[in-house]
Backbone as JSON, one array per atom type, in Angstrom:
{
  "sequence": "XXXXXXXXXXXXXXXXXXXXXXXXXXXXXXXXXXXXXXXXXXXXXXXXXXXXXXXXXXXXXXXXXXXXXXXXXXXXXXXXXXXXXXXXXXXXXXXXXXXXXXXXXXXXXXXXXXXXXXXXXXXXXXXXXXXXXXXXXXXXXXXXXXXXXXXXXXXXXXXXXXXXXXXXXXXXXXXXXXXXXXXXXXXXXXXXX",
  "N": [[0.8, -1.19, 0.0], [2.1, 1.26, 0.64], [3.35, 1.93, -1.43], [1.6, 2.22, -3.6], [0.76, 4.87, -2.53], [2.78, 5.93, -2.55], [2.81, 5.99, -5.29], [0.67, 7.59, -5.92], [1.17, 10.14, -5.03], [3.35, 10.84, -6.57], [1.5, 11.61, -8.88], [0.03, 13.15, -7.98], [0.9, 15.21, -7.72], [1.64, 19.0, -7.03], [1.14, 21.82, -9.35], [2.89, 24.52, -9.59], [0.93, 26.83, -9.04], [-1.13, 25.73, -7.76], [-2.64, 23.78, -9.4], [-4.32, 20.98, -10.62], [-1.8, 18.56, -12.62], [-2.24, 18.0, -15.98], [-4.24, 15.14, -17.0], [-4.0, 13.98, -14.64], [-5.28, 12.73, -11.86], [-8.12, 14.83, -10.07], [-7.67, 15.53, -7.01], [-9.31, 16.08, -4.45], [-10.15, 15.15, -1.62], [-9.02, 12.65, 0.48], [-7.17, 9.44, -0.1], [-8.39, 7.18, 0.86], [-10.81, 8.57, 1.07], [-14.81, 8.8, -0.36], [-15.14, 10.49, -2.18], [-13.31, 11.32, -4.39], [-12.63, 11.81, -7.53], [-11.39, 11.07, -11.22], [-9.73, 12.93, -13.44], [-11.54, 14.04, -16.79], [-10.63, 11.81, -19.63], [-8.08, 12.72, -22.05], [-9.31, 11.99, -24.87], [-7.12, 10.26, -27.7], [-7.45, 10.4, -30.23], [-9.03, 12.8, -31.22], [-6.85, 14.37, -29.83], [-5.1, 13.78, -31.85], [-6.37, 14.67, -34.04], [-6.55, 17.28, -33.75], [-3.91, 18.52, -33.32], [-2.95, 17.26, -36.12], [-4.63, 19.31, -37.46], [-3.35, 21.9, -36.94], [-0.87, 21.13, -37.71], [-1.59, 20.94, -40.54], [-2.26, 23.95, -40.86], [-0.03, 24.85, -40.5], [1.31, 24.45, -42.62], [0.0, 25.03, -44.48], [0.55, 28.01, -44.22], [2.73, 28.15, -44.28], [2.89, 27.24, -47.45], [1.82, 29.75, -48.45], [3.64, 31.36, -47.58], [5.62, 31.1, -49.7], [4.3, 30.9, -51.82], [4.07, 33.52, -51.99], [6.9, 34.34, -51.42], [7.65, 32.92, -54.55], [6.34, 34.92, -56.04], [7.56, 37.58, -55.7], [10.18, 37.03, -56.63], [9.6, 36.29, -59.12], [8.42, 38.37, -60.17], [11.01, 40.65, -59.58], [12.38, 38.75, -61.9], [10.98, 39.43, -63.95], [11.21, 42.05, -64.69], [14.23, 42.24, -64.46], [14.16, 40.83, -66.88], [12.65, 42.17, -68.95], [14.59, 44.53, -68.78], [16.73, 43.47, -70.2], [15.17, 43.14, -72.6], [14.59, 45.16, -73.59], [17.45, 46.35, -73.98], [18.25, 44.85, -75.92], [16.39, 45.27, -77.75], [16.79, 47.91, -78.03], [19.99, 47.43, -79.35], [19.08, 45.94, -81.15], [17.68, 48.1, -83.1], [19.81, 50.01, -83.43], [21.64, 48.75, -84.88], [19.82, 48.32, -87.33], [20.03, 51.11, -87.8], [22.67, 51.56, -88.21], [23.08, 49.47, -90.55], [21.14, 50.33, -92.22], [22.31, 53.2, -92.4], [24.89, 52.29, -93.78], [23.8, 51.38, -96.57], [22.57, 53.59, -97.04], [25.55, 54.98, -97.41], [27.24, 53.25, -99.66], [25.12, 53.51, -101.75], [25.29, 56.2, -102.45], [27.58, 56.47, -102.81], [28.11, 54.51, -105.28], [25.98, 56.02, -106.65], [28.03, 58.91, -106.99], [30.53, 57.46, -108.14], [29.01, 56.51, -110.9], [28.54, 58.71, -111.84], [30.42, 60.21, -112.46], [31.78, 58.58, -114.46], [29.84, 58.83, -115.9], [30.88, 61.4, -117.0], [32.99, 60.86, -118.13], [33.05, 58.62, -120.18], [30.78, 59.46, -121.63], [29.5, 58.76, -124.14], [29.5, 55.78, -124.34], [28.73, 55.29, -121.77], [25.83, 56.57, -122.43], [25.52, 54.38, -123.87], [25.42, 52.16, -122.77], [24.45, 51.84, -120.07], [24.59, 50.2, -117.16], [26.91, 49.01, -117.35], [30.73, 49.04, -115.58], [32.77, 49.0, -115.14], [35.72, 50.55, -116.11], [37.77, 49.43, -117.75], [36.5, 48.44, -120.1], [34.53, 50.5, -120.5], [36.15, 52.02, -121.72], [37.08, 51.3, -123.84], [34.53, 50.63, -125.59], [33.73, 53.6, -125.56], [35.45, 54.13, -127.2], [34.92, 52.89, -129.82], [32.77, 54.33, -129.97], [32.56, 57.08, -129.99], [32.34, 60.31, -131.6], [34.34, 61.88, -132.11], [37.35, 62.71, -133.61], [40.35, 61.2, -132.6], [42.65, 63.48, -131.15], [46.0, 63.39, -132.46], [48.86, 64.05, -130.52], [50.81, 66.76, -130.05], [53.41, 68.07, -131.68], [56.72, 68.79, -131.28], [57.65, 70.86, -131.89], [57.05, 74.15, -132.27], [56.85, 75.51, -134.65], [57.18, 73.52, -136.78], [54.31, 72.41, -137.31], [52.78, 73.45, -139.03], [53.38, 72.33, -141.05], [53.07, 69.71, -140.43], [50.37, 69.21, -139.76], [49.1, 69.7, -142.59], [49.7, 67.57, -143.73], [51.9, 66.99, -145.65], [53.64, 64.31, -147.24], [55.91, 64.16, -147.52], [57.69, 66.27, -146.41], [60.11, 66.92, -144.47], [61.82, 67.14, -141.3], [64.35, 69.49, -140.4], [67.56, 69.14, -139.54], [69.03, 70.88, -137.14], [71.49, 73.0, -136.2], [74.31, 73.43, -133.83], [74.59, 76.53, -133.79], [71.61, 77.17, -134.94], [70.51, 76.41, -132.58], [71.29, 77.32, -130.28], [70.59, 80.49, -131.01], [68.18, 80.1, -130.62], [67.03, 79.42, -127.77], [68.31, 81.75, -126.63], [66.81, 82.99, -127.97], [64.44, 82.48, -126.3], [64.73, 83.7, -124.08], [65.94, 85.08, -120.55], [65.45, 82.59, -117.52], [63.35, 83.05, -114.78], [64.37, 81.66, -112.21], [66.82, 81.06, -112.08]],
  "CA": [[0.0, 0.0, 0.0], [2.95, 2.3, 0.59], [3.96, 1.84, -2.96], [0.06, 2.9, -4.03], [0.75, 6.42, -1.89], [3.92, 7.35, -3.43], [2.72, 6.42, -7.11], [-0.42, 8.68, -6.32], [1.21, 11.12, -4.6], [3.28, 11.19, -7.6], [0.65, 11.39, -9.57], [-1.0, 14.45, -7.66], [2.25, 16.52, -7.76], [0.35, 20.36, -7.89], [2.05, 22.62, -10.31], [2.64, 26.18, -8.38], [-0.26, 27.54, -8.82], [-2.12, 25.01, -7.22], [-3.84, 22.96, -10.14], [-3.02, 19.68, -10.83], [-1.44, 18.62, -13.95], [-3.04, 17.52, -17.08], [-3.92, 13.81, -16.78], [-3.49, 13.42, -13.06], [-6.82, 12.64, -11.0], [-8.4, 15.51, -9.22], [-7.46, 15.08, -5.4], [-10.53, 17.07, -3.22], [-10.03, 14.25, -0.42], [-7.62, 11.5, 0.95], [-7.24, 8.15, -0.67], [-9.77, 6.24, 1.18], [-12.59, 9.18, 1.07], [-15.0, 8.17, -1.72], [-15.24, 11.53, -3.05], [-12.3, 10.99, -5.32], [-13.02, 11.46, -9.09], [-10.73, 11.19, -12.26], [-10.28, 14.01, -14.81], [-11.83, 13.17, -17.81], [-9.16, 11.78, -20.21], [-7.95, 13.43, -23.27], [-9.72, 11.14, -26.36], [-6.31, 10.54, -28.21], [-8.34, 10.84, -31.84], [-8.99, 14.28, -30.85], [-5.58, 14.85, -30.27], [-4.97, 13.56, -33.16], [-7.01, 15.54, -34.99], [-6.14, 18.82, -32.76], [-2.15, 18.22, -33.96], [-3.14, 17.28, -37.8], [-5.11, 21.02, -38.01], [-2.62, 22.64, -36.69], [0.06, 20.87, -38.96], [-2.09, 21.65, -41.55], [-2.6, 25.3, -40.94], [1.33, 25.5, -40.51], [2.0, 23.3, -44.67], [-0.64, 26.18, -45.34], [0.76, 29.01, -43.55], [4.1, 27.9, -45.29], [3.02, 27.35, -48.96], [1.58, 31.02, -48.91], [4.84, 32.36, -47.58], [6.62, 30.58, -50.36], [4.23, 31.46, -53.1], [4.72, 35.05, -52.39], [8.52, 34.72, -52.07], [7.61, 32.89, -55.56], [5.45, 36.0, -57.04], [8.35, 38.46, -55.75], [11.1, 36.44, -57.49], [8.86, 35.94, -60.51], [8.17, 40.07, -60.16], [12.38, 40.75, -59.83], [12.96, 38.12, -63.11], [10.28, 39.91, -65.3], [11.81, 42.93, -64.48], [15.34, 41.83, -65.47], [13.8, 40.33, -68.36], [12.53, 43.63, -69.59], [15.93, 45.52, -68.84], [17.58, 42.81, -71.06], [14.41, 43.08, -73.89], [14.75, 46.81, -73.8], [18.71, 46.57, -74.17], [18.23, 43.88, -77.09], [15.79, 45.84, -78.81], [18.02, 48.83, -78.62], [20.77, 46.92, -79.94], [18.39, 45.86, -82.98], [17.72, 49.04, -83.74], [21.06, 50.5, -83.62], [22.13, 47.86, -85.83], [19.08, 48.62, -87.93], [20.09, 52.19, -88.21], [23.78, 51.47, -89.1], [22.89, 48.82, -91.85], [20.78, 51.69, -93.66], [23.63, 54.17, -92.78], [25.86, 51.77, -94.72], [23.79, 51.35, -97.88], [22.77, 54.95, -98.23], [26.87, 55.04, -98.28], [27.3, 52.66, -100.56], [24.31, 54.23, -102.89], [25.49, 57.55, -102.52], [29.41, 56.16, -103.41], [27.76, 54.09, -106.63], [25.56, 57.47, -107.56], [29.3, 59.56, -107.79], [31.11, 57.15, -109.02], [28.36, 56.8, -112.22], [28.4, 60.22, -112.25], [32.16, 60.2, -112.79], [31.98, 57.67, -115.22], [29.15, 59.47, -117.16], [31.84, 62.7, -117.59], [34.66, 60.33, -118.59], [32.85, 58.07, -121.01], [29.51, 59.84, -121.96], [29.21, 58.01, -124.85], [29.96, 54.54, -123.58], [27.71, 55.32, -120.82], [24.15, 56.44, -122.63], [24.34, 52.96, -124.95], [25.63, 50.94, -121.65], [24.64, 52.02, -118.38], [24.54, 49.34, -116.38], [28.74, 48.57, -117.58], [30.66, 50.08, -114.36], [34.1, 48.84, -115.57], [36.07, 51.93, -116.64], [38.19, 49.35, -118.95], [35.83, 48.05, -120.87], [33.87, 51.82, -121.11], [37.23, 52.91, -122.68], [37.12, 50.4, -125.2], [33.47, 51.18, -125.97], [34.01, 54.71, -125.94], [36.4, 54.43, -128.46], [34.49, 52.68, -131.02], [31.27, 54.98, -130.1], [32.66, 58.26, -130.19], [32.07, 60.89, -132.66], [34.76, 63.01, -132.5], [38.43, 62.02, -133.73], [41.46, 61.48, -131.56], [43.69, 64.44, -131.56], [47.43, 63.18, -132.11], [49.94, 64.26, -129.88], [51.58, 68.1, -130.57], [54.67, 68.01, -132.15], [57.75, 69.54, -130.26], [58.65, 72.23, -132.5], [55.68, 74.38, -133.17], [57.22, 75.81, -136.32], [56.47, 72.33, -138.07], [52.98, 72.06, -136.59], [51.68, 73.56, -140.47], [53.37, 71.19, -142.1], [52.56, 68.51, -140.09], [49.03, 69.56, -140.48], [48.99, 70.19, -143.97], [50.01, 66.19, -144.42], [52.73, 67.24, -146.15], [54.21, 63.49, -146.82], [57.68, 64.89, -148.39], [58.49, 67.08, -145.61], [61.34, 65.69, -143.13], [62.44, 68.19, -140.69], [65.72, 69.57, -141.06], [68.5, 69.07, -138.65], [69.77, 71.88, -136.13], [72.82, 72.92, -136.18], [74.59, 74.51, -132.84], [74.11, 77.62, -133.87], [70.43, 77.24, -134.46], [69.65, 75.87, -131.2], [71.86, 78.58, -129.43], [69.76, 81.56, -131.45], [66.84, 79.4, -130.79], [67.87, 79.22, -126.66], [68.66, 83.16, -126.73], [65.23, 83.72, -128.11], [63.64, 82.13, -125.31], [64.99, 84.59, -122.89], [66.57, 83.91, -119.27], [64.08, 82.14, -116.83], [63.59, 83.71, -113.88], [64.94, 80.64, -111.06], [68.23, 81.62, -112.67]],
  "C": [[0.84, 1.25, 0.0], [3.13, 2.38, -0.92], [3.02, 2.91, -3.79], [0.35, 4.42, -3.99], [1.78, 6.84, -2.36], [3.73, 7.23, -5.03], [1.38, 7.6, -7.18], [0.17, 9.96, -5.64], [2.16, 11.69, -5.97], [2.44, 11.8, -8.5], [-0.16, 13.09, -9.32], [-0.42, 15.32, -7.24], [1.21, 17.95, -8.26], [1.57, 20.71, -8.53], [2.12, 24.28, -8.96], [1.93, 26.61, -8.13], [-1.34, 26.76, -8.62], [-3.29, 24.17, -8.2], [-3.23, 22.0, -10.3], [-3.03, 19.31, -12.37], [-2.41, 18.21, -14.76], [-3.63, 15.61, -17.06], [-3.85, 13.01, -15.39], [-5.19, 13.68, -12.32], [-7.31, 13.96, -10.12], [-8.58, 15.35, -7.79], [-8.5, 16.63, -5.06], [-10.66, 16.16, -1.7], [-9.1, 13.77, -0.73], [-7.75, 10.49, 0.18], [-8.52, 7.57, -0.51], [-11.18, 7.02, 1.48], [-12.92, 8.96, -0.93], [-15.2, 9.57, -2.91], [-14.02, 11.87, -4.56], [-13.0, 10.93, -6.85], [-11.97, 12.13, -9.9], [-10.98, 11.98, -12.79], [-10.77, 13.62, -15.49], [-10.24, 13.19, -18.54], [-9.24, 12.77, -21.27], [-8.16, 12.39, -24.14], [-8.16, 11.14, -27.95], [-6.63, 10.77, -29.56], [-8.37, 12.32, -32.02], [-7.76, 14.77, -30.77], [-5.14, 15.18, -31.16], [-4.96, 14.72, -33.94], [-6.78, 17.08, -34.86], [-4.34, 19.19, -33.79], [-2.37, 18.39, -35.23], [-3.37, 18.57, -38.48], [-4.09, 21.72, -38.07], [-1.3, 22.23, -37.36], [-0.25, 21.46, -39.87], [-1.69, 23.23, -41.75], [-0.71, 26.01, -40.83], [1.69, 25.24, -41.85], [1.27, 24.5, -44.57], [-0.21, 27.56, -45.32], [2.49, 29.02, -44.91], [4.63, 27.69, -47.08], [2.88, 28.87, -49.05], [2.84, 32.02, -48.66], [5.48, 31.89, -48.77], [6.1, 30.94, -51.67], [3.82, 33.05, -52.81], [6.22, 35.51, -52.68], [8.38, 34.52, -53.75], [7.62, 34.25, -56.62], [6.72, 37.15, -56.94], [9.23, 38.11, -56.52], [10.7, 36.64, -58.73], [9.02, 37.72, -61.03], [9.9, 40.41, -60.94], [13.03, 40.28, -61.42], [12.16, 39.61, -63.93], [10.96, 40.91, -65.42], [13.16, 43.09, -65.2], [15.19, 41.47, -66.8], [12.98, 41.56, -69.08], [13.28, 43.97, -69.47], [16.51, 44.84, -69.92], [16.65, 43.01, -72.16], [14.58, 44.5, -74.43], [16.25, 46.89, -74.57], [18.73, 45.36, -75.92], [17.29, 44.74, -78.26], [16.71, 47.11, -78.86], [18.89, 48.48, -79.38], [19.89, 46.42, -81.27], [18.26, 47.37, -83.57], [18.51, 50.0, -84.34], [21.88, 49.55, -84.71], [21.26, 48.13, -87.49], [19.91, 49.88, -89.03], [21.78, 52.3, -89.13], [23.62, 50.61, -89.9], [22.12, 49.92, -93.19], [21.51, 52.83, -93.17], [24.62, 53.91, -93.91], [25.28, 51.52, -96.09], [23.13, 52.62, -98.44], [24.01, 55.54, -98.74], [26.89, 54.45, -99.53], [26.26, 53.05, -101.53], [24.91, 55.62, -103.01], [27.02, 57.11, -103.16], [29.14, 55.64, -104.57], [26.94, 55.21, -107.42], [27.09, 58.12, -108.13], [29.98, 58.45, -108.8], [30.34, 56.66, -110.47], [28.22, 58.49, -112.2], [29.92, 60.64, -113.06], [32.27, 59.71, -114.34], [31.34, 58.09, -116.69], [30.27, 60.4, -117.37], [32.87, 62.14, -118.2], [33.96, 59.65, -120.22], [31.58, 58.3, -121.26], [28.99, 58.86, -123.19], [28.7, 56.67, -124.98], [28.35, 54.35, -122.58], [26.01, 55.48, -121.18], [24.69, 55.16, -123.14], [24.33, 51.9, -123.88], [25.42, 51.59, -120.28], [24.87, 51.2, -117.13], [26.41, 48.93, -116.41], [29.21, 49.64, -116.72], [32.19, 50.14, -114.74], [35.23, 49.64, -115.76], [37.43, 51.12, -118.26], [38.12, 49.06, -120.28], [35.01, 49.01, -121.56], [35.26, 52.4, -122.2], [37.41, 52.26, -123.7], [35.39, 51.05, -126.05], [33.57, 52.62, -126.36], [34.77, 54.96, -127.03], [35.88, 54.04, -129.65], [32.76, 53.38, -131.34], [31.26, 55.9, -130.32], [32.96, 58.53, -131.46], [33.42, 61.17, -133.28], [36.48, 62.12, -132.79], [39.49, 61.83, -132.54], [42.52, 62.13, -132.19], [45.24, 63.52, -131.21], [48.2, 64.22, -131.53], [50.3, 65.83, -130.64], [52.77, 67.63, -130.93], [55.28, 68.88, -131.43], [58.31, 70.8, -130.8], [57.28, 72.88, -133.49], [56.03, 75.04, -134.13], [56.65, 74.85, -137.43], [55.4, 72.28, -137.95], [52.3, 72.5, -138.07], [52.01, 72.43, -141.39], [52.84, 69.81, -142.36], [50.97, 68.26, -140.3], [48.38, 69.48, -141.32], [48.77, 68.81, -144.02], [50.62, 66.31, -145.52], [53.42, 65.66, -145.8], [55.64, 63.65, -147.35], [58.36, 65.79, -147.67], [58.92, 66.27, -144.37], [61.6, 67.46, -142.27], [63.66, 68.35, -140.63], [66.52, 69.77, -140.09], [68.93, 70.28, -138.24], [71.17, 71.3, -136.51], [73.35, 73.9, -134.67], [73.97, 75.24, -132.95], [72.84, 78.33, -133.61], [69.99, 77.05, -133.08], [70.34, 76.89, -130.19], [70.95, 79.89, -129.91], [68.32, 80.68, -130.68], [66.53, 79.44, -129.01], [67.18, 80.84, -126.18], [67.58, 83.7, -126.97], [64.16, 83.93, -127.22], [63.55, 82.92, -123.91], [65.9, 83.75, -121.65], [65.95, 83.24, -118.23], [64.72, 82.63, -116.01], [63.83, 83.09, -112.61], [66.39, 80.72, -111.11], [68.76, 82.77, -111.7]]
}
């Protein structure tokens, strides 16, 4: 019976504030008065079920923190992902703008140089326009043009009538010192002298 009295006195340990624990019989008398009655128990199902909610409500508590970190993350990307769509479409456009920089060069450099080409080989150029060549216009030009090709001046414009004339019996007639010293003397003294 001693044994009995220290497992219930165990048993009916108060807490400080004078209640007794959870689970432990409500002592209002001694052992052997019959007034003695048990707490009710705790229905461990209920527990159960008490614990499970409250798991629950923490998995729930914990997805919604996680799909807002999600939505902020998600927020931050898009974000980046516009700075980079913005910087990519700039870069197209700038690319844009120097590709038609470079072929209004290149049109504007193929306008002069047919412009050129018309003043050199006019001829050449109305029957062939599209020919860009300049050695092949000089060939053309030559068998399209009107006008003759002037030969070369002669070095001594004294002969220049004869040569003219087509005089085929006239030779020019050899200098002598003399001549070419009067001839010299005529010319005066240049003025680097």
């Amino acid at each position: 019976m001693l044994g009995r009295k220290v497992y219930g006195y165990l048993r009916m340990s108060n807490t400080n504030d004078g209640t007794a624990l959870e689970g432990s019989p409500d002592v209002t008398g001694t052992e052997t008065s019959p007034d003695q009655t048990g707490t009710p128990t705790v229905d461990p199902i209920a527990l159960a079920r008490k614990r499970q909610a409250g798991a629950e409500a923490a998995r729930q508590k914990a997805e919604e923190e996680r799909n807002g970190a999600l939505k902020e993350l998600e927020a931050y990307r898009s974000k980046e992902r516009s700075a980079e769509d913005v910087n990519l479409a700039d870069n197209a456009k700038l690319q844009e703008k120097l590709a038609l920089a470079e072929r209004r060069a290149e049109e504007a450099e193929a306008k002069a140089q047919a412009r050129i080409l018309d003043v050199l080989y006019p001829a050449a150029r109305k029957e062939l326009p599209e020919v860009t060549d300049e050695v092949r216009l000089a060939k053309f030009e030559a068998l399209l043009s009107d006008t003759d090709i002037v030969p070369s001046q002669p070095q001594n414009p004294n002969e220049s009538n004869r040569v003219a004339s087509g005089d085929p019996t006239y030779k020019p007639k050899e200098e002598s010192s003399k001549d070419i010293e009067a001839r010299l003397k005529a010319m005066g003294r240049p003025d680097w002298l």
